[in-house]
C-alpha positions, 0 to 999 in steps of 0.5 A: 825695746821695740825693733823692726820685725820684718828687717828682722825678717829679712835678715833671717831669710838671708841667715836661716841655719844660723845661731841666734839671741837677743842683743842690745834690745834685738835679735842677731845672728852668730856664726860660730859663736861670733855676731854677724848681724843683728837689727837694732830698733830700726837699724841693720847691725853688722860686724865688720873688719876695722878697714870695711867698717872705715870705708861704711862710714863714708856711705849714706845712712851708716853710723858707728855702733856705739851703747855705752858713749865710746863707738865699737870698733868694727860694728856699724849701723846702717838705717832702714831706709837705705836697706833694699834687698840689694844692699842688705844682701851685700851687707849681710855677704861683707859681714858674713866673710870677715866673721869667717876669719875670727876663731870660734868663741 
């Protein structure tokens, strides 16, 4: 599954010393064993606590993460396009704090 190499680009210049694997067809990044963030296809995947991830639906171009038909509690997608480096810095800055707080796995 093809993704978008230089949001993955972007993505690992903002998570430079972190894990990383592939996860559902594109790279992402782990902190202490728990995802953060990752790029599917063209999209920015971001792990959130239930309240913020809420609160992201209501934002232009943010829609839940869902593969297998029932939509994953805490993670959302946020489009490309509504990506400046602004928004992915507090994307990737939200993601980073709730992740914090989950234990190691």
């Amino acid at each position: 599954m093809a993704y978008d190499e230089v949001l993955a680009e972007r993505l690992r210049e903002r998570l430079p010393a972190a894990a990383r694997r592939r996860l559902f067809g594109g790279p992402a990044v782990l902190a202490r064993g728990n995802v953060t963030a990752g790029v599917n296809r063209d999209d920015l995947l971001v792990r959130l606590s239930p309240e913020d991830a809420a609160a992201a639906l209501e934002r232009p171009g943010v829609r839940p993460f869902d593969v297998t038909g029932r939509p994953m509690r805490g993670w959302v997608l946020v489009a490309g396009e509504h990506l400046d480096d602004a928004d992915l810095d507090q994307w990737v800055a939200t993601a980073s704090a709730f992740v914090a707080t989950l234990p190691p796995q």
